[in-house]
Residue frames as qw, qx, qy, qz and C-alpha x, y, z in Angstrom:
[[0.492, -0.475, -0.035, 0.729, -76.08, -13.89, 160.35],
 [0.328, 0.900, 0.272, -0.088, -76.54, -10.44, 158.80],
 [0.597, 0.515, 0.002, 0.615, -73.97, -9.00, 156.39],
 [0.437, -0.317, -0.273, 0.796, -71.94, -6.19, 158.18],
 [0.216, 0.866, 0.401, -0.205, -73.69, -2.65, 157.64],
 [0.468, 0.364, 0.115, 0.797, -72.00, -0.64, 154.70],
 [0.205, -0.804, -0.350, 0.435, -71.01, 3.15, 155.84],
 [0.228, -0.372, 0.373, 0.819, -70.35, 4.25, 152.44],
 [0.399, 0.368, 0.718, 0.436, -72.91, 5.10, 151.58],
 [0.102, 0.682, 0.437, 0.577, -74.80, 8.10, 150.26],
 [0.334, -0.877, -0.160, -0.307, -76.03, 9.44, 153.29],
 [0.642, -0.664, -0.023, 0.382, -72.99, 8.64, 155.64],
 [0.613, 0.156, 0.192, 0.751, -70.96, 10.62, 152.79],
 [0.027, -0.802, -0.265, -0.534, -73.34, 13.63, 153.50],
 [0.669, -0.713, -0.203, 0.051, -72.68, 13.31, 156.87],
 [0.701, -0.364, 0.038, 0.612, -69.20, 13.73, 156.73],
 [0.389, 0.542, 0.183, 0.722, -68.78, 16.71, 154.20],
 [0.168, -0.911, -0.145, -0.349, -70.12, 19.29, 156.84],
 [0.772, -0.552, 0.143, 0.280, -67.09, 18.00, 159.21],
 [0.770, 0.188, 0.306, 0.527, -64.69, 18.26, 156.29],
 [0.113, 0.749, 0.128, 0.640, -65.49, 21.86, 156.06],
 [0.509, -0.858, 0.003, -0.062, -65.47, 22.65, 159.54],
 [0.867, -0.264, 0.149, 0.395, -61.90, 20.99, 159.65],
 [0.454, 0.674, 0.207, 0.545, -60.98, 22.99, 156.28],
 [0.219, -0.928, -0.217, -0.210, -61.78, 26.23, 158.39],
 [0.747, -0.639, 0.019, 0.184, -60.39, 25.32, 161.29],
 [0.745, 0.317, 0.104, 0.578, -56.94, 24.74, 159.12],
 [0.313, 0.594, 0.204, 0.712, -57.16, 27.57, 157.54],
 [0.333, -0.906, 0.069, -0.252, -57.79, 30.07, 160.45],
 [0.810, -0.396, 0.239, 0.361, -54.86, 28.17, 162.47],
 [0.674, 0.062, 0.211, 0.705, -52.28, 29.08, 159.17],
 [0.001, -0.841, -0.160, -0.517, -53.89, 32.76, 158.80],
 [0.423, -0.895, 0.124, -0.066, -53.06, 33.46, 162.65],
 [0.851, -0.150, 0.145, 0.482, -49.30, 31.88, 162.38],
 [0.623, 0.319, 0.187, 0.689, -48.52, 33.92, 159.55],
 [0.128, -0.844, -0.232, -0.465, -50.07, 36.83, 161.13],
 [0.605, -0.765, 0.128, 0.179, -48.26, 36.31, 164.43],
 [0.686, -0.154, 0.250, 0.665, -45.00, 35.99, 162.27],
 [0.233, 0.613, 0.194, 0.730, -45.35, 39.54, 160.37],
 [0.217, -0.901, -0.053, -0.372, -46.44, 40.90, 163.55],
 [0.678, -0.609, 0.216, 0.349, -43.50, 39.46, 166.01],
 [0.792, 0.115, 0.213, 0.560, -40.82, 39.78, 162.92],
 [0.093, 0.805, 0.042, 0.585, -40.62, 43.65, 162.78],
 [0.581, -0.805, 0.053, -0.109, -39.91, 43.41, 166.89],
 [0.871, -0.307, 0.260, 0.283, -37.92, 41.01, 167.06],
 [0.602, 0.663, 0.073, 0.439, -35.88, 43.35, 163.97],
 [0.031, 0.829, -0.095, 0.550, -35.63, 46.02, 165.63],
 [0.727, -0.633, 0.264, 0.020, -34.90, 44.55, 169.06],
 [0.705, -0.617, 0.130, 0.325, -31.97, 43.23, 167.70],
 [0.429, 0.564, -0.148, 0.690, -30.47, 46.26, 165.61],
 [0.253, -0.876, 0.161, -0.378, -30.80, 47.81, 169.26],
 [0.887, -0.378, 0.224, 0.144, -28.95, 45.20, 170.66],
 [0.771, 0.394, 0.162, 0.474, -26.47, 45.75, 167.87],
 [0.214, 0.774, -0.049, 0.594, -25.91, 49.15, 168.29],
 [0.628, -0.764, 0.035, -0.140, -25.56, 48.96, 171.59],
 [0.820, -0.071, 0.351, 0.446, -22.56, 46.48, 171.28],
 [0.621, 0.551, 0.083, 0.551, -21.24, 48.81, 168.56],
 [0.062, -0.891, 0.080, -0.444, -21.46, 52.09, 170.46],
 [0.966, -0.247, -0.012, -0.074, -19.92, 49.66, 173.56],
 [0.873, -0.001, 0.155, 0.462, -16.84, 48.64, 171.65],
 [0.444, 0.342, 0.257, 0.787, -16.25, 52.25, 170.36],
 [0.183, -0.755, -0.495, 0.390, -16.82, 54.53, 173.17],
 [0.162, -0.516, -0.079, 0.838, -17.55, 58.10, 171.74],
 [0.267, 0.236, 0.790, 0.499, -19.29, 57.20, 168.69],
 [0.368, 0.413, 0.482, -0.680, -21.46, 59.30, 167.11],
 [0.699, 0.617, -0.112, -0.345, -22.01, 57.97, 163.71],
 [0.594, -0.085, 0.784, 0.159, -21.75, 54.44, 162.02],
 [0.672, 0.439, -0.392, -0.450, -21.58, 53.11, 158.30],
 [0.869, -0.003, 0.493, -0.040, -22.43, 49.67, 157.72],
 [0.093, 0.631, -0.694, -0.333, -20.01, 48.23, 155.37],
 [0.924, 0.074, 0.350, -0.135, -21.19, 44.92, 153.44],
 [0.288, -0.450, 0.734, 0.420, -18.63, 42.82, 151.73],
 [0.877, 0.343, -0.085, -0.326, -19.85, 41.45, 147.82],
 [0.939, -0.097, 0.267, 0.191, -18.26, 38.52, 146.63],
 [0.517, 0.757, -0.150, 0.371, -15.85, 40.47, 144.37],
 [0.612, 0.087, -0.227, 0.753, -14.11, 41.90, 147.27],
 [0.020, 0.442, 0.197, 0.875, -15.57, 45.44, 146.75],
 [0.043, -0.277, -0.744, 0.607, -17.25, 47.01, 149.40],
 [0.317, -0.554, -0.363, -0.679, -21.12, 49.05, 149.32],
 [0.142, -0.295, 0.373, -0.868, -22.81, 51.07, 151.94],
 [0.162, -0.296, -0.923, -0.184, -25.83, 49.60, 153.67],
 [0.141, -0.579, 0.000, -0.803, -28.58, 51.46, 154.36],
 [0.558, -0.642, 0.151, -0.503, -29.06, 49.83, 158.20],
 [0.239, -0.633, 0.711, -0.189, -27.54, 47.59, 160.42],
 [0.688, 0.113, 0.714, -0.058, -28.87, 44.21, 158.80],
 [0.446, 0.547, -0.641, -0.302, -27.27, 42.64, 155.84],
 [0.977, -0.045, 0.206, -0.034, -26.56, 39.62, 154.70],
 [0.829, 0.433, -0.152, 0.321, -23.30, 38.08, 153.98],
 [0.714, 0.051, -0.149, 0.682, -20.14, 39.76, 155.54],
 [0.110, -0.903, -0.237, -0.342, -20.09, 43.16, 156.93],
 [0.454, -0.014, -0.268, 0.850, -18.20, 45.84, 159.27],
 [0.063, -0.941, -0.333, -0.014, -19.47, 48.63, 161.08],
 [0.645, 0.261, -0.023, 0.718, -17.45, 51.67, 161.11],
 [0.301, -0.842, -0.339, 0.293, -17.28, 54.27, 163.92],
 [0.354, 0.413, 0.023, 0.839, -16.84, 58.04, 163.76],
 [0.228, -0.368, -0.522, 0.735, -16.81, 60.74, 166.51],
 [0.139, 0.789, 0.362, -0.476, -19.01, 64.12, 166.86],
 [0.141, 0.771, -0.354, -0.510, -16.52, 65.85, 164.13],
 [0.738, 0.581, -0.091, -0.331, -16.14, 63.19, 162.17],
 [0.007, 0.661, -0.746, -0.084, -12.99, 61.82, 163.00],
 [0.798, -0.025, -0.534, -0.279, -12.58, 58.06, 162.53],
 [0.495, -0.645, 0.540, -0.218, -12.54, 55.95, 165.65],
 [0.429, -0.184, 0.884, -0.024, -12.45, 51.94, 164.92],
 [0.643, -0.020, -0.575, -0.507, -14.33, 49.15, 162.88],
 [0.617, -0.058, 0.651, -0.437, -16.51, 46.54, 164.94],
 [0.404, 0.287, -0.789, -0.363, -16.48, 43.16, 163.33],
 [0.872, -0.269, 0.245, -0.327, -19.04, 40.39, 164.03],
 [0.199, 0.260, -0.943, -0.060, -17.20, 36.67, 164.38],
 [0.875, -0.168, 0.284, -0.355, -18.91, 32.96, 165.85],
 [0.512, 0.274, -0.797, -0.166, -18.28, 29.71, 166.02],
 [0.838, -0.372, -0.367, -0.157, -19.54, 26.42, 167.82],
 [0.010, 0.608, -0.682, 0.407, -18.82, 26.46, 171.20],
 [0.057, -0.069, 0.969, -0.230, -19.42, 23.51, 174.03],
 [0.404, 0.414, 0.570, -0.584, -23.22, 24.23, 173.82],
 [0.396, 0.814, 0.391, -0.168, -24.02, 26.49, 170.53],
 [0.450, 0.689, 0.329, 0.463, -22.97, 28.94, 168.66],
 [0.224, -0.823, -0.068, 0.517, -21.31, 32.05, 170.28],
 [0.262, 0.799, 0.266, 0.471, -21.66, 34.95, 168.37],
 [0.439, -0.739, -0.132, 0.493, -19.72, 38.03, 169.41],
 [0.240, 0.967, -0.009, 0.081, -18.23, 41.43, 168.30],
 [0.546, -0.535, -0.031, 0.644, -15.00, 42.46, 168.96],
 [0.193, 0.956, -0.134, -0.173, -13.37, 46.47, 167.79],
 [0.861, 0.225, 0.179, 0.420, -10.67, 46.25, 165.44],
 [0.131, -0.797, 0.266, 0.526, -7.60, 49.08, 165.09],
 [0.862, 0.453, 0.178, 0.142, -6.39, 48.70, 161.20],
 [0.093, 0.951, -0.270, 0.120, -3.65, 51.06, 161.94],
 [0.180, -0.624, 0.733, -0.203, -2.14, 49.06, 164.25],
 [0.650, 0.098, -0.717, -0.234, -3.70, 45.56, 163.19],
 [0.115, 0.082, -0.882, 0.449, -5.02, 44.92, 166.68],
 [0.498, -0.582, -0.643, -0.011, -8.08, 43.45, 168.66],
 [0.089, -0.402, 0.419, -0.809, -8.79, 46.53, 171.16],
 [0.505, 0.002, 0.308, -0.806, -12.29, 45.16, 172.64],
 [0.219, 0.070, -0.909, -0.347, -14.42, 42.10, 172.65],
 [0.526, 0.071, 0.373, -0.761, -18.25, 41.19, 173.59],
 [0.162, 0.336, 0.923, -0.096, -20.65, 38.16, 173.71],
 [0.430, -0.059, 0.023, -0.901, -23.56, 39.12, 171.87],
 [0.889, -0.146, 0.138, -0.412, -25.61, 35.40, 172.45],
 [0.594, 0.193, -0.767, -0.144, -24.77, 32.06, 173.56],
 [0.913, -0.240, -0.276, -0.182, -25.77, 28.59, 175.13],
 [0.390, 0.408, -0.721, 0.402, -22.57, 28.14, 177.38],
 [0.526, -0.592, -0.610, -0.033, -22.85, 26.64, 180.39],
 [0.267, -0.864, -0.114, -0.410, -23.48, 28.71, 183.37],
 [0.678, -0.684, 0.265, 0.054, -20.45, 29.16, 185.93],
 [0.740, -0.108, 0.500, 0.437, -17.95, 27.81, 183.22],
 [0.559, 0.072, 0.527, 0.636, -18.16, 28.62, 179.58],
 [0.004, 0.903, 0.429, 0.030, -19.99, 31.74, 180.11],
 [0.477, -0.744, -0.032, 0.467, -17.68, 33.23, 182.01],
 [0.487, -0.005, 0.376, 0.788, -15.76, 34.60, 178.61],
 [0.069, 0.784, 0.424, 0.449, -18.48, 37.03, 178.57],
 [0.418, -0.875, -0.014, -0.243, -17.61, 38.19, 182.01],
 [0.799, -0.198, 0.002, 0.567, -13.76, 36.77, 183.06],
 [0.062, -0.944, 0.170, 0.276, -12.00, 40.18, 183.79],
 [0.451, -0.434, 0.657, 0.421, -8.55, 38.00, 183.06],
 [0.475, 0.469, 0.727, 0.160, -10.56, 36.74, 179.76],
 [0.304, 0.908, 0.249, 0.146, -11.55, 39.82, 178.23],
 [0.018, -0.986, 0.047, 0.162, -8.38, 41.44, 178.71],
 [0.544, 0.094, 0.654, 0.517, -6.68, 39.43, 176.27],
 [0.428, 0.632, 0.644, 0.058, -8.67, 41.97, 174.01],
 [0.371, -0.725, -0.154, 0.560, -6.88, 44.77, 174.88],
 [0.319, 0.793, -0.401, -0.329, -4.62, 44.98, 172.42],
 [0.810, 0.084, 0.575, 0.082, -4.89, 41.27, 170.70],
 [0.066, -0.564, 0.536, 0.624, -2.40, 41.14, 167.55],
 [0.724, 0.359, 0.442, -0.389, -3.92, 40.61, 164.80],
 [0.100, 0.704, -0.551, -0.436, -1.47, 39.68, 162.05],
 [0.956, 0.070, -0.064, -0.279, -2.29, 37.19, 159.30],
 [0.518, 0.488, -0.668, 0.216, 1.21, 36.22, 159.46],
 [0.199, 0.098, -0.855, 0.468, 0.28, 35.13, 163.36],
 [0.535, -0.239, -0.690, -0.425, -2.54, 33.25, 163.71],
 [0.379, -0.426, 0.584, -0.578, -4.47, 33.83, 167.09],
 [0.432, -0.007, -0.882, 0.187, -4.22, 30.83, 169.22],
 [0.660, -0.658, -0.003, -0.362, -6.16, 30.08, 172.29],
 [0.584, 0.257, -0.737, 0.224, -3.63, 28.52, 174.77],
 [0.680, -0.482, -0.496, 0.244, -3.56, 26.88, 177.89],
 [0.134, -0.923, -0.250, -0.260, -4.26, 29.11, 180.90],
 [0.560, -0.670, 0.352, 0.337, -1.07, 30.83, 182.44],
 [0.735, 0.014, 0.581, 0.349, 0.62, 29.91, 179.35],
 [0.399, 0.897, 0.172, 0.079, 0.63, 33.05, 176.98],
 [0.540, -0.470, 0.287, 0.636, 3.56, 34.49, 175.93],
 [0.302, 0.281, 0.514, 0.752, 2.92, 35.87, 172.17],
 [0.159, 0.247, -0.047, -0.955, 0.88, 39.18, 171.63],
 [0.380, 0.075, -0.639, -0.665, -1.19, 36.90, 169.28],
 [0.371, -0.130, -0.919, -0.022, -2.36, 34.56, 171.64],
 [0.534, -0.413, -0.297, -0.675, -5.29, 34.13, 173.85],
 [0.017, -0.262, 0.837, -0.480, -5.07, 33.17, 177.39],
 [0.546, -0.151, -0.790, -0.235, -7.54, 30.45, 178.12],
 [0.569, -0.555, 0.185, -0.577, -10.24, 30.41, 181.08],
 [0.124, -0.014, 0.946, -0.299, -9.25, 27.26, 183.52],
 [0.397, 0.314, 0.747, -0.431, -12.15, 24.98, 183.41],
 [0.572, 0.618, 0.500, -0.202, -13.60, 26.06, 180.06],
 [0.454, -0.321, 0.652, 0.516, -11.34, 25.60, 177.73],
 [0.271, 0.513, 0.783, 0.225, -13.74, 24.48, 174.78],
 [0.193, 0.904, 0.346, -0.158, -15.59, 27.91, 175.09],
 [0.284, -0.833, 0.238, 0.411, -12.09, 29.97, 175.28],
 [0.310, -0.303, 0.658, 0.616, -11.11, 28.00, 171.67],
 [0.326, 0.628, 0.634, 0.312, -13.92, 28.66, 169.95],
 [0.253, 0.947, 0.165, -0.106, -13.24, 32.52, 170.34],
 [0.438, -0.407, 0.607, 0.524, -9.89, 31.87, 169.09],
 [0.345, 0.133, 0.767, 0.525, -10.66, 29.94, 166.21],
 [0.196, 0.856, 0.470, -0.088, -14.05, 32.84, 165.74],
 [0.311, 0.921, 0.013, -0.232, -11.75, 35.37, 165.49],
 [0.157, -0.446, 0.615, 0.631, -8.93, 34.36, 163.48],
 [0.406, 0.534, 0.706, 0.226, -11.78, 33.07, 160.97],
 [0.157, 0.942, 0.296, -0.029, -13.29, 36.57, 161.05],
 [0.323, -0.710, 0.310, 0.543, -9.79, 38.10, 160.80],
 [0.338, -0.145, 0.754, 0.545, -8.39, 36.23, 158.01],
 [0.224, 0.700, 0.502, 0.455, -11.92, 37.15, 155.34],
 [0.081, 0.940, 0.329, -0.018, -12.94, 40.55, 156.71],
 [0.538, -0.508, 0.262, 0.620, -8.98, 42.06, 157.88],
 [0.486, -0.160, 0.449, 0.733, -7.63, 42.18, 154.23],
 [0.108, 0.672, 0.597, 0.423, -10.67, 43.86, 152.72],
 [0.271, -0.925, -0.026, 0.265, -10.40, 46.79, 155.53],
 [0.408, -0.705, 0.205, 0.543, -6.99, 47.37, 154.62],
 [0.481, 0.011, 0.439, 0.759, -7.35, 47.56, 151.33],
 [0.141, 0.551, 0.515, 0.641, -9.76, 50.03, 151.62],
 [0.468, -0.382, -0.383, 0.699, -8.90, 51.99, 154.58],
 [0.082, -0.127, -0.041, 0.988, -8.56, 55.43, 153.26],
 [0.369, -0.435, -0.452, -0.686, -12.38, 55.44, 151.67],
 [0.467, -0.530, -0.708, 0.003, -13.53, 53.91, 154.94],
 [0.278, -0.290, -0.262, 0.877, -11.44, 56.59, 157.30],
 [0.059, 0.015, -0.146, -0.987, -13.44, 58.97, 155.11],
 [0.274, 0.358, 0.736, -0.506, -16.63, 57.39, 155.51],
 [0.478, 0.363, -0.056, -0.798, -17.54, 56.73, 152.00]]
């Protein structure tokens, strides 16, 4: 019986180095075109969605002609940004043709039945109310927990939603409002309709007390 043939040797190790390089290549081209398709799709996908942003700003604050991004530092203290992506906290602040001030637009989110919903809503600091509110993405389901993007009765809770930290907005069961503070609740999708409760009294209660203590610079738009 003949010993098994050995394939380690010399020549089957030549054999295999020209594969090893071809493979190398291969690699390498494959992680060259990734990063190349990410530098070339991450500048779209930027700009698609500061236009989506502005859109939603100009939206919530009909007559705008001129925004300042407001970023929050961890001090408290506020600084201009120079476009509509930041990290960390932030506010946008509208102002008409003459300058006058109109509102602030405030992003909020939280987890709803699906995902994440993310959404805007316009903010009076005079009068410490919710005027205006908008979906800007989520996973809800379709025919149910969507419908807080589009529920006429739903969105007009927004009107003039009280925002006072001293009354915490509530979502409640639908039919069942009675407070200025509260949130009337879609039938059937409940789950979505208390995560934008609990989105914006989050985003109230950090971004609120930082607007009003620095109202008069913002009114002036510096």
């Amino acid at each position: 019986m003949n010993p098994p043939a050995n394939n380690t040797g010399p020549g089957h190790t030549s054999a295999a180095i020209p594969m090893i390089k071809i493979l190398g290549s291969v690699s390498l081209m494959c992680g060259i075109l990734i990063v190349a398709t990410q530098i070339t799709t991450l500048g779209r996908i930027t700009h698609n969605k500061e236009i989506l942003l502005r859109e939603s700003i100009e939206q919530l604050l009909p007559g705008m002609h001129k925004q300042i991004t407001y970023g929050i530092e961890p001090s408290g203290d506020l600084k201009i940004l120079p476009g509509l992506e930041g990290k960390g906290h932030r506010f946008f602040a509208g102002y008409d043709a003459s300058g006058n001030f109109l509102g602030i637009v405030i992003e909020a989110g939280d987890r709803g039945y699906a995902d994440v919903i993310s959404a805007m809503y316009s903010y009076n600091p005079d009068r410490r109310t919710i005027t205006g509110f908008q979906v800007v993405a989520m996973r809800e389901t379709p025919g149910l927990g969507d419908k807080i993007r589009s529920d006429p009765g739903f969105l007009a809770n927004f009107k003039n939603l009280e925002a006072e930290p001293d009354h915490p907005i509530t979502t409640v069961k639908h039919g069942s409002k009675r407070n200025p503070w509260e949130i009337d609740a879609i039938s059937g999708a409940t789950i979505s309709s208390r995560a934008v409760g609990r989105a914006l009294e989050t985003s109230v209660q950090t971004v609120t007390p930082v607007i009003a203590r620095n109202l008069d610079r913002i009114k002036r738009g510096i």
